[in-house]
C-alpha positions as CSV (number, residue, x, y, z in Angstrom):
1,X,225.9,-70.2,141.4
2,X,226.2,-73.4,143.6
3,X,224.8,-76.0,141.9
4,X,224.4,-79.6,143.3
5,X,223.0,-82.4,141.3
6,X,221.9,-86.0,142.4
7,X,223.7,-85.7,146.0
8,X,224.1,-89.1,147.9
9,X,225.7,-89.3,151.8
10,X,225.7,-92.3,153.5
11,X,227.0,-93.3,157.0
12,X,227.6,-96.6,157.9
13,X,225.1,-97.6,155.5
14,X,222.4,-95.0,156.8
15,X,221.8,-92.9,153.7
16,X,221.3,-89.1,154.7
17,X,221.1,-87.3,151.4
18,X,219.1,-89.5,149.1
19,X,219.7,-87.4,145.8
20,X,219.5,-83.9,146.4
21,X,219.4,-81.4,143.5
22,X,218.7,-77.7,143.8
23,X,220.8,-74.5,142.9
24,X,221.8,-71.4,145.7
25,X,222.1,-68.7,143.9
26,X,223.9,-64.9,144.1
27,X,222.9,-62.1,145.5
28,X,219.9,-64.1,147.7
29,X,219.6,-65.5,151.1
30,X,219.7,-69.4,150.3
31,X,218.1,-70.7,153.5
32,X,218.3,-75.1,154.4
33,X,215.5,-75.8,156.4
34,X,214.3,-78.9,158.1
35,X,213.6,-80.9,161.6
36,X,216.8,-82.0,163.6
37,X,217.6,-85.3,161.8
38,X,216.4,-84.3,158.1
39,X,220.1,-83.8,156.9
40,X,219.9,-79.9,156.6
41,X,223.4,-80.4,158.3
42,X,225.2,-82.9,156.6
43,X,223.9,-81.4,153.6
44,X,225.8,-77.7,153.9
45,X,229.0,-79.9,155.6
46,X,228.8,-81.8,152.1
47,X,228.5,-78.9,149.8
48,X,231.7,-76.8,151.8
49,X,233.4,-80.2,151.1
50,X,233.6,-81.2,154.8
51,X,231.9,-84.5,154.0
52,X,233.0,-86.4,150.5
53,X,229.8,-88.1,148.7
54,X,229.4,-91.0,147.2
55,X,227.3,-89.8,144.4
56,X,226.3,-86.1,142.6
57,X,227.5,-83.2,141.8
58,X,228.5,-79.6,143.4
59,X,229.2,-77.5,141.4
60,X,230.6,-73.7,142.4
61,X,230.0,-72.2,139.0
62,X,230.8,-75.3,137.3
63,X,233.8,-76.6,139.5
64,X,232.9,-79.7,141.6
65,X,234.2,-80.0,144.6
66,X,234.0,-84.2,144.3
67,X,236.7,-84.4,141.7
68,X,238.9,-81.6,143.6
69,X,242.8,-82.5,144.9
70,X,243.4,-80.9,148.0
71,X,245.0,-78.2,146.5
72,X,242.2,-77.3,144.8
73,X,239.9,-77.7,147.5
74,X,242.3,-75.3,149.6
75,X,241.9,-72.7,147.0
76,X,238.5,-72.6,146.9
77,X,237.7,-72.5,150.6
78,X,239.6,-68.8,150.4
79,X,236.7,-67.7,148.7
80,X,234.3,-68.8,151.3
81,X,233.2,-67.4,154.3
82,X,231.9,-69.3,157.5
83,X,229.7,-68.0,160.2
84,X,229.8,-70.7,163.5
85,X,226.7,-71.5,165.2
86,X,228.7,-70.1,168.2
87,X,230.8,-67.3,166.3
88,X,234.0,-69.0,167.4
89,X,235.7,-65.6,168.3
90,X,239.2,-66.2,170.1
91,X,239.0,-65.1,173.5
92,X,242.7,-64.1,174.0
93,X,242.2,-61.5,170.9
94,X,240.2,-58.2,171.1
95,X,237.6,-57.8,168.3
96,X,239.9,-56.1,165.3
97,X,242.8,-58.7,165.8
98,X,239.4,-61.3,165.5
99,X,238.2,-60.1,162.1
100,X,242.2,-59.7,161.3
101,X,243.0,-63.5,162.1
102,X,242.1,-64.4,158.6
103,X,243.8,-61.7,156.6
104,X,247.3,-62.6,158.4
105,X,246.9,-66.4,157.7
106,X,245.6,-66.0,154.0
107,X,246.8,-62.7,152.5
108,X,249.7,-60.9,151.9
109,X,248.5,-57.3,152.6
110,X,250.7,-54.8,155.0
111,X,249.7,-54.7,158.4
112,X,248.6,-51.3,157.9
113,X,246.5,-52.8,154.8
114,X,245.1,-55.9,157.0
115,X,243.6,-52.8,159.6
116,X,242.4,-51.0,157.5
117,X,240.3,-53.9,156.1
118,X,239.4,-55.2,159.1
119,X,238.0,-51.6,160.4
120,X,236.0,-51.5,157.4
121,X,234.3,-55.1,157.7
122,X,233.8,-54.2,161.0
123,X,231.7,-50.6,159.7
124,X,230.2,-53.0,157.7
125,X,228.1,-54.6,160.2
126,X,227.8,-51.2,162.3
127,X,230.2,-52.0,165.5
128,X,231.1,-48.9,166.8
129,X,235.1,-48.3,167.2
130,X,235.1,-47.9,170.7
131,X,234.0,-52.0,170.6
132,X,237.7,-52.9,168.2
133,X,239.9,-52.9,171.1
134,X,237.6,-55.1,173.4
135,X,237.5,-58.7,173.6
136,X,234.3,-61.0,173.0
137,X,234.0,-61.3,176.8
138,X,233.4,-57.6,177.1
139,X,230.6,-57.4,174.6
140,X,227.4,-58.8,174.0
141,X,226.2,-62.0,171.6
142,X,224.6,-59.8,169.2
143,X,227.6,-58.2,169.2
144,X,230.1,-61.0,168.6
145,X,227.7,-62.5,166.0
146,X,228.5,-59.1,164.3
147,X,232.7,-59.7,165.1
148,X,231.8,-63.2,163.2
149,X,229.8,-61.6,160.2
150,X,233.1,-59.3,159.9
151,X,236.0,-61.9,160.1
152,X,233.7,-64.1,157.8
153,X,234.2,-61.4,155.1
154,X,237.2,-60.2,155.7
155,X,238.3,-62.0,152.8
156,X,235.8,-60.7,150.0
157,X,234.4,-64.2,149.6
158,X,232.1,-65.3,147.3
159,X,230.2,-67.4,149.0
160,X,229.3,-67.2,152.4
161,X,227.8,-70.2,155.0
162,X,225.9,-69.7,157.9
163,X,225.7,-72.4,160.4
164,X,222.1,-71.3,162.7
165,X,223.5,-67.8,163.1
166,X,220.7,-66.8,165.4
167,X,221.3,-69.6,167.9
168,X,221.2,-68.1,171.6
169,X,219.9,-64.4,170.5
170,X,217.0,-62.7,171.4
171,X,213.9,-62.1,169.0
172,X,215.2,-58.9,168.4
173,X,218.8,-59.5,167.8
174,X,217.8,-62.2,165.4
175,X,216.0,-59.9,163.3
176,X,218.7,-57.8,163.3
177,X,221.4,-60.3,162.4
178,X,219.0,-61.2,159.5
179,X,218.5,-58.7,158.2
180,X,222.2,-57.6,158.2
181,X,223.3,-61.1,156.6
182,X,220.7,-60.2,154.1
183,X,222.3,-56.6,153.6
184,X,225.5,-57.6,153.0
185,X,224.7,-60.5,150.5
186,X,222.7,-58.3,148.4
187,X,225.8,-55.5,148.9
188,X,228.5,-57.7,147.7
189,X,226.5,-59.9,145.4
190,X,227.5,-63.1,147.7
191,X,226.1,-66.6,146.9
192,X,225.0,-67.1,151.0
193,X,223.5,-70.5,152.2
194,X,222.4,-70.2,155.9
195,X,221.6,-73.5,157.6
196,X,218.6,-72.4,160.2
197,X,215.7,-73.8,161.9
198,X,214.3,-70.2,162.7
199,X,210.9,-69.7,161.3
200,X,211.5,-66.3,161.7
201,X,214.7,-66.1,159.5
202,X,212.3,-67.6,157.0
203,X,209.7,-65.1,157.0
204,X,212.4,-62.5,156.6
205,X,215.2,-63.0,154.7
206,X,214.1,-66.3,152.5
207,X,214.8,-65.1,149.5
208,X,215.5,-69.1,148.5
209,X,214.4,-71.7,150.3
210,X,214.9,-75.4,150.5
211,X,213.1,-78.3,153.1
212,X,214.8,-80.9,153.2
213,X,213.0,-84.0,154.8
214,X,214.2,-87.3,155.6
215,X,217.0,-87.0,153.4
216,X,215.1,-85.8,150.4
217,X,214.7,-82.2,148.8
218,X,210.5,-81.9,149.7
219,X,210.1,-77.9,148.8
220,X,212.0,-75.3,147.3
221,X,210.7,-71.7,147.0
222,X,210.6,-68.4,148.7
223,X,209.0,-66.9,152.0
224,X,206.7,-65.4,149.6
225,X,205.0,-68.3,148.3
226,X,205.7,-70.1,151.7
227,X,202.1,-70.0,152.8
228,X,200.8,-71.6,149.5
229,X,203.0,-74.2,149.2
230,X,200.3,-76.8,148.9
231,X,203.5,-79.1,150.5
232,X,201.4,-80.9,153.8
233,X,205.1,-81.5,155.7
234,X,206.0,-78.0,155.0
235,X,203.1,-76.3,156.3
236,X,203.4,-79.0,159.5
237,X,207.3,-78.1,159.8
238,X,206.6,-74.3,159.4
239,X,203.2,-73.7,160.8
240,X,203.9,-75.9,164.0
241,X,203.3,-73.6,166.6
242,X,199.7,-71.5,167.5
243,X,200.6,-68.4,166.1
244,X,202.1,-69.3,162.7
245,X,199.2,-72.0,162.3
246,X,196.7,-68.4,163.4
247,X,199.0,-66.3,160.7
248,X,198.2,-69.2,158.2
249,X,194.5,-69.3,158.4
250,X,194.3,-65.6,158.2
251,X,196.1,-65.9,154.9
252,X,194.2,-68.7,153.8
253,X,191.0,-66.3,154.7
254,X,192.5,-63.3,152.5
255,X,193.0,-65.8,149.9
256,X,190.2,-67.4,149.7
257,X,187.9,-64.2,149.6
């Protein structure tokens, strides 16, 4: 479990986080949620350590990350995994030296060792073979974000970030890049915290949620008790557009008779 307690950020005197306590927890989609500005971001850059705070806790089953040396801190980012907004494959690599990148700088397997894993992260999120020898040029963004999802668990982390994984895919591709994140967390029993602003990721894969607002941890629940949060900036933030705020009321209506 991550756990973060009381977490403060400032810049230049701006505070961003403004206390922030709430647990991600194994085995779940943990999904940050929030308008541009709220501090969804700074909050997963602090909790991967990118950002140092000036007050809190996080704690990845009871270590915290605050009171880490660098040492310590380099150790435990080998059990993480990170999905980029824009997959940040290499170019000059095909797609099985991608996914392999991480297992020749961190590990100490054979070559023939560091193949075969990749090939299998790469079953994993159903690229077929002929795709291992291409490079990200030759295939499509669905299909990179699935490269990414791969290299990110090449090294059987235990936790596993996701920085807007659906950015610049198609309805359909989204779904299915949810629902494969989801897969794969429940698979390997992964503590996975996806930063998104995709109402549709909520509905299906929000296994945790949190909405953050203006600096300050306003909800937390799942997609399942989304509609009857009783939170009014929730239901503004979620229900914005005309067919959420029509898939709303004819909850509301089931509900109420």
């Amino acid at each position: 479990m991550i756990e973060l307690i009381d977490v403060h950020k400032t810049f230049d005197g701006n505070e961003v986080l403004k206390g922030i306590s709430t647990t991600f927890e194994e085995g779940k989609t943990n999904l940050i949620i929030g308008q541009s500005g709220s501090g969804k971001t700074v909050l997963m850059k602090s909790v991967i350590g990118l950002h140092q705070i000036e007050q809190g806790k996080i704690l990845y089953d009871g270590r915290n990350i605050p009171n880490m040396n660098s040492g310590q801190l380099r150790e435990l980012r080998k059990e993480m995994g990170m999905l980029f907004q824009g997959s940040a494959l290499f170019d000059f690599m095909p797609v099985l030296k991608n996914v392999m990148f991480p297992l020749e700088m961190f590990s100490n397997m054979t070559q023939k060792e560091k193949e075969e894993r990749a090939k299998f992260c790469l079953q994993c999120v159903n690229l077929d073979p002929s795709c291992f020898n291409l490079y990200p040029s030759e295939i499509s963004g669905g299909m990179q974000k699935r490269v990414a999802i791969a290299r990110a668990i090449a090294l059987k982390p235990r936790y596993l970030f996701c920085d807007e994984p659906n950015s610049g895919l198609d309805p359909f591709t989204s779904l299915g890049i949810d629902r494969l994140i989801h897969d794969i967390t429940v698979e390997f029993n992964m503590i996975t915290v996806v930063n998104t602003h995709d109402m549709n990721s909520v509905m299906e894969i929000g296994d945790n949620i949190v909405f953050i607002r203006k600096g300050h941890k306003e909800w937390q629940g799942s997609s399942a008790n989304i509609f009857n949060s009783g939170n009014q900036y929730l239901d503004e933030f979620v229900f914005a557009s005309n067919l959420n705020k029509k898939i709303k009321q004819a909850n509301d209506l089931i509900m109420n008779n």
